[in-house]
N, C-alpha and C positions, 0 to 999 in steps of 0.2 A: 504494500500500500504506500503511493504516494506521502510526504510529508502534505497539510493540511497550510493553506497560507490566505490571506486576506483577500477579498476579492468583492469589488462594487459594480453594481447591479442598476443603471442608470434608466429608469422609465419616467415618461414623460404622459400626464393625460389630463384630459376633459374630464370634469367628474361632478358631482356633489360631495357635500359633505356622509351624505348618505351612501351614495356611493362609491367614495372614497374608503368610507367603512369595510364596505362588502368586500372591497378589493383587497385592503392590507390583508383582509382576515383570508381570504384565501390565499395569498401569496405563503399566509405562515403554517395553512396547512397542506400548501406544496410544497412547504420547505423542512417542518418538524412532522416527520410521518415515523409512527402515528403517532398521532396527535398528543396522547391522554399517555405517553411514555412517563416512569419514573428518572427522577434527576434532568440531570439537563442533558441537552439535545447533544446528539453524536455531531452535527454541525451546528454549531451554536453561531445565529444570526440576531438581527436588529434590522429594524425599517422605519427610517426616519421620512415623516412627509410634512411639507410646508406648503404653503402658497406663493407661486413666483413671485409675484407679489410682494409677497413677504421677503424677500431673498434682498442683501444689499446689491447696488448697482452693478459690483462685479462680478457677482456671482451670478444673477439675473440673465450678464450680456451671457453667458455660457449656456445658460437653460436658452435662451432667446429660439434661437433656429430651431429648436423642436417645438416651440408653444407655434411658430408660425406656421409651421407643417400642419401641427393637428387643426389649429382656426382652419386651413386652406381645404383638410380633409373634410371639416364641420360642412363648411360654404361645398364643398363639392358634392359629399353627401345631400345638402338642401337643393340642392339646384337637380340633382338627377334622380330626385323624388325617393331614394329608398331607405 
């Protein structure tokens, strides 16, 4: 077996606060399976989430080119009805 080393997992989305929820919470039960294990996880992770928004100017300009993708998919999605 491999040594075990850090590694970030960048996703970008449209969401609510609602479903924002839905999403962490499955992400952590793709990631600690199964779920309801004793002690901590064979890969022990974290999921930090914010609003771009929130994010200072420089870290913002980083996130930037993916918030414009998704607007661009939103507007495409509305215009070709599905």
């Amino acid at each position: 077996m491999t040594e075990q080393r850090p590694w970030a997992i960048r996703v970008t989305l449209l969401a609510s606060d609602t479903e924002l929820e839905s999403i962490v919470n499955r992400i952590g039960a793709a990631i600690c399976v199964p779920p309801d294990h004793p002690g901590p996880c064979a890969n022990p992770w974290s999921v930090i989430s914010t609003p771009v928004d929130d994010l200072d100017e420089t870290e913002r300009s980083t996130w930037q080119p993916s918030v414009d993708e998704l607007l661009e998919q939103r507007r495409a999605h509305a215009i070709g009805g599905n």
